[in-house]
BALOBA-1460 file (C-alpha; in Angstrom, 3 decimals):
// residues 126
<rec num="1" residu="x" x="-63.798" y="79.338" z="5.127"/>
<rec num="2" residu="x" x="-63.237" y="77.665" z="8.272"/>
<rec num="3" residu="x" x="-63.285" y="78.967" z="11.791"/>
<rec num="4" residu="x" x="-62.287" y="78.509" z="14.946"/>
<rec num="5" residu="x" x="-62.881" y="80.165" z="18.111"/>
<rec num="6" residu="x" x="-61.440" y="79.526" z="21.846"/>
<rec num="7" residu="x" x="-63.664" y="80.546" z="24.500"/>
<rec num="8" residu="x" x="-63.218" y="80.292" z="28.518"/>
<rec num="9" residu="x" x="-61.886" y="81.301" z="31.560"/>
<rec num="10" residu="x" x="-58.348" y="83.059" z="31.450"/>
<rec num="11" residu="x" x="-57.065" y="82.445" z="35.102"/>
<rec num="12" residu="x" x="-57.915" y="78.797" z="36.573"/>
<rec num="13" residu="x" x="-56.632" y="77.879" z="40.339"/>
<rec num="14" residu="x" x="-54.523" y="75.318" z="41.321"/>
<rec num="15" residu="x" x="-56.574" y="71.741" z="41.561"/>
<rec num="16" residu="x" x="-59.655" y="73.102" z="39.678"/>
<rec num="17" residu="x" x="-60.780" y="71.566" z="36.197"/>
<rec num="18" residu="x" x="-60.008" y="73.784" z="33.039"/>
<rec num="19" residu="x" x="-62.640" y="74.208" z="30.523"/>
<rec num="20" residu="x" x="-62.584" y="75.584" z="27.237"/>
<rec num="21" residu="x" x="-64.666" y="75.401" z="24.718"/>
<rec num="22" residu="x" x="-63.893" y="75.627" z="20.830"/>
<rec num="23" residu="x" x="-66.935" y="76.877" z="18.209"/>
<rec num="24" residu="x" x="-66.525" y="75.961" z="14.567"/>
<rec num="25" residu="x" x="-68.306" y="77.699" z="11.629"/>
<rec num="26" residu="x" x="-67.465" y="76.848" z="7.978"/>
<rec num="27" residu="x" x="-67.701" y="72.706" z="8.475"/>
<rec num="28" residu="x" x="-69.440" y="70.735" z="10.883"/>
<rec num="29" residu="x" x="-67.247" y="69.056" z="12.824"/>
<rec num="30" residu="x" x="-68.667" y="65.437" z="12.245"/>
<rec num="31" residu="x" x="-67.354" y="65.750" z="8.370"/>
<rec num="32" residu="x" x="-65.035" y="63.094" z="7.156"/>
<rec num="33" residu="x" x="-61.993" y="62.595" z="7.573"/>
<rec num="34" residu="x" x="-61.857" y="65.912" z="9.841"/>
<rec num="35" residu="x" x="-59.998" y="65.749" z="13.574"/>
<rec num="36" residu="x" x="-60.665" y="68.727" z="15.703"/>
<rec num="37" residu="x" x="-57.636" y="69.029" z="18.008"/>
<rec num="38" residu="x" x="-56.455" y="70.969" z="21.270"/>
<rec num="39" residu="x" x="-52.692" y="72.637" z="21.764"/>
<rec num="40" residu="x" x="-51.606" y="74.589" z="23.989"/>
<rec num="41" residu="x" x="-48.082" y="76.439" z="24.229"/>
<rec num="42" residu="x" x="-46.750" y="77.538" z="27.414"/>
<rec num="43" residu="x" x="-44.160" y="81.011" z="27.811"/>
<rec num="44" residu="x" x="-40.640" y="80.554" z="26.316"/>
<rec num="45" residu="x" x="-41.797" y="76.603" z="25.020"/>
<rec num="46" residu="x" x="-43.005" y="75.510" z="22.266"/>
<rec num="47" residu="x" x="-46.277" y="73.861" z="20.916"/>
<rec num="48" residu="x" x="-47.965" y="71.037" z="22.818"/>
<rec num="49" residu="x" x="-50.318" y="69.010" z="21.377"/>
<rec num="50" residu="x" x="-52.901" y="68.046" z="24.068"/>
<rec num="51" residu="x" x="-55.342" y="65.505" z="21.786"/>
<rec num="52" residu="x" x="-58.113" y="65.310" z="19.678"/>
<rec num="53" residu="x" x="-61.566" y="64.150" z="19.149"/>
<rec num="54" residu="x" x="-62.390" y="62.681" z="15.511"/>
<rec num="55" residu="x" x="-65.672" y="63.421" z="12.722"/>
<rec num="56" residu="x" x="-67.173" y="59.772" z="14.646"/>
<rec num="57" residu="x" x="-66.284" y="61.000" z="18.102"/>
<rec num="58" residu="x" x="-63.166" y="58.806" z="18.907"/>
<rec num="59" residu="x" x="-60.586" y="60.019" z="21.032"/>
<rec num="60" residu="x" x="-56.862" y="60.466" z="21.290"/>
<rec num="61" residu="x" x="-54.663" y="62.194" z="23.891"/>
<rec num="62" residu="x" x="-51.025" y="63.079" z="24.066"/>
<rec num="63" residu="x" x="-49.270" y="60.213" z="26.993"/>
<rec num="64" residu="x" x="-47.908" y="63.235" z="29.291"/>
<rec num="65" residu="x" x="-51.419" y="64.791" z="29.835"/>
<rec num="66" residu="x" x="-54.036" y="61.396" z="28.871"/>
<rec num="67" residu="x" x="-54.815" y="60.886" z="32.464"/>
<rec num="68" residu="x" x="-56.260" y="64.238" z="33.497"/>
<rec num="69" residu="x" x="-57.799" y="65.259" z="29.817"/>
<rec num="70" residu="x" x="-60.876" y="64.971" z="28.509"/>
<rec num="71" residu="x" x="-62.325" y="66.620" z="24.912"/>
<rec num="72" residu="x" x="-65.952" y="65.923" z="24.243"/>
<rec num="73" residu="x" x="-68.450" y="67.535" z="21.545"/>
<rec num="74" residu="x" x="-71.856" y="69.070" z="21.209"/>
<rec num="75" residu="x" x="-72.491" y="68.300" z="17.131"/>
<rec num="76" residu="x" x="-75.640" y="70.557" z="17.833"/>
<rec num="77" residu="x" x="-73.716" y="73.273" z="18.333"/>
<rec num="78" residu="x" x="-71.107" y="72.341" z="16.205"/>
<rec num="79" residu="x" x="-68.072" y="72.490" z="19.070"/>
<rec num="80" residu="x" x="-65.977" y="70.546" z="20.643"/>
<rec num="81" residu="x" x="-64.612" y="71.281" z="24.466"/>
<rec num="82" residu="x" x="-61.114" y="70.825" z="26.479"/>
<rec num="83" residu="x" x="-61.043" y="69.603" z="30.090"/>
<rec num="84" residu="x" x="-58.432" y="69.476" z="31.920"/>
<rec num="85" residu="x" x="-57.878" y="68.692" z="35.509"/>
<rec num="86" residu="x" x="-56.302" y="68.892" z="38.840"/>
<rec num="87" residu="x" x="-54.449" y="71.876" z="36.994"/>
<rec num="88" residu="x" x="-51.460" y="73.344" z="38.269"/>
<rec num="89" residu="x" x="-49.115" y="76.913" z="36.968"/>
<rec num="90" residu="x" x="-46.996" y="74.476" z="34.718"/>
<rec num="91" residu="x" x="-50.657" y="74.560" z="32.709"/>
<rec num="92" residu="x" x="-50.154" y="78.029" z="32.265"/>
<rec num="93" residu="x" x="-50.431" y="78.318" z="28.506"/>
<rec num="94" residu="x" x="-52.146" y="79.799" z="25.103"/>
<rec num="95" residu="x" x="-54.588" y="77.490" z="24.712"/>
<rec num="96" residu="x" x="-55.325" y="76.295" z="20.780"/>
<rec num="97" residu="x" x="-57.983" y="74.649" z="19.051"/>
<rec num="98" residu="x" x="-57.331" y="73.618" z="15.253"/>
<rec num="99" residu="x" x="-58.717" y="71.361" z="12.519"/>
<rec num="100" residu="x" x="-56.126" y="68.420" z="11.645"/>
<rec num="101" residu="x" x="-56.420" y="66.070" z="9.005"/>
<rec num="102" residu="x" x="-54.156" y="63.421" z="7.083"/>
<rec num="103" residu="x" x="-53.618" y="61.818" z="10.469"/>
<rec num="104" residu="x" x="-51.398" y="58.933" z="10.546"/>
<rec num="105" residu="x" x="-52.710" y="56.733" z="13.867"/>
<rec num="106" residu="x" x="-49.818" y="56.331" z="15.204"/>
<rec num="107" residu="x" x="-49.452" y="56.725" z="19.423"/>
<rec num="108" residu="x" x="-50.032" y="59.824" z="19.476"/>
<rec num="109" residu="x" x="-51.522" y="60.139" z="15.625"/>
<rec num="110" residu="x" x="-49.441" y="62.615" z="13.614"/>
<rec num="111" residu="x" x="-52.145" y="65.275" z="11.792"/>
<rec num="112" residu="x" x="-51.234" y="67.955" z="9.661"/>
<rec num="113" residu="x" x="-53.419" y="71.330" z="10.820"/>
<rec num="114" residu="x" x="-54.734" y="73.362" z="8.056"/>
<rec num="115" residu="x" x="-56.874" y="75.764" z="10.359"/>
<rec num="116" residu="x" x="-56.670" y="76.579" z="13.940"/>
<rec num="117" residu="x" x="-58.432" y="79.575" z="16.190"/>
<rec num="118" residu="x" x="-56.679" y="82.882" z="17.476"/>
<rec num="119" residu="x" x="-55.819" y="81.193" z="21.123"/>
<rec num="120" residu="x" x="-56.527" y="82.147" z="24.321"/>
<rec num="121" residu="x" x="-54.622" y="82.544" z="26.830"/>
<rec num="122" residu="x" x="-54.807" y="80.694" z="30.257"/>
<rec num="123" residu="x" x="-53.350" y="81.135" z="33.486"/>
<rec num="124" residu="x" x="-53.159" y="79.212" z="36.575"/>
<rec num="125" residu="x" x="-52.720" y="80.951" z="39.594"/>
<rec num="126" residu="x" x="-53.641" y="81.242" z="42.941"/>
């Protein structure tokens, strides 16, 4: 079984750089044709996909957030991390990390998600 765990700090300040960090068991995450993604869905809205970073270690990002995100990896420790900068309360959010596949590369790449961690929840604040 796969599984996926969010891990960070719940309450970020305004201009500071959010990082979370997503651990996967069950798969590595450089195993074809695998994407391991980043959502987020902020109070009364619904889900926001924020990008992904692919089994090679290419990149995508949604448009609206592209300029201040950035998801890396560590394939040693098998996870993958969200940052996200110059953050401000409309980041406010539960923060998601999931496994996509059957991505269609469009701009932004449509993926279907077939398992995806417990969220945590993030607030910005000062």
């Amino acid at each position: 079984q796969v599984q996926l765990q969010e891990s960070g700090p719940g309450l970020a300040k305004p201009s500071q750089t959010l990082s979370l960090t997503c651990t996967v068991s069950g798969d590595s995450i450089t195993t074809p044709y695998y994407y391991w993604s980043w959502l987020r869905q902020p109070p009364g809205k619904g889900l926001e996909w924020i990008g992904h970073i692919g089994y090679s270690g290419s990149t995508s990002y949604s448009p609206s957030l592209e300029s201040r995100t950035s998801i890396s990896r560590d394939t040693s420790k098998n996870q993958f991390t969200l940052q996200l900068t110059s953050v401000t309360p409309e980041d406010t959010a539960m923060y998601f990390c999931a496994r996509e596949e059957q991505c269609v590369m469009t701009d932004p790449p449509v993926c279907t998600r077939d398992y995806w961690g417990q969220g945590t929840q993030v607030t910005v604040s000062s």
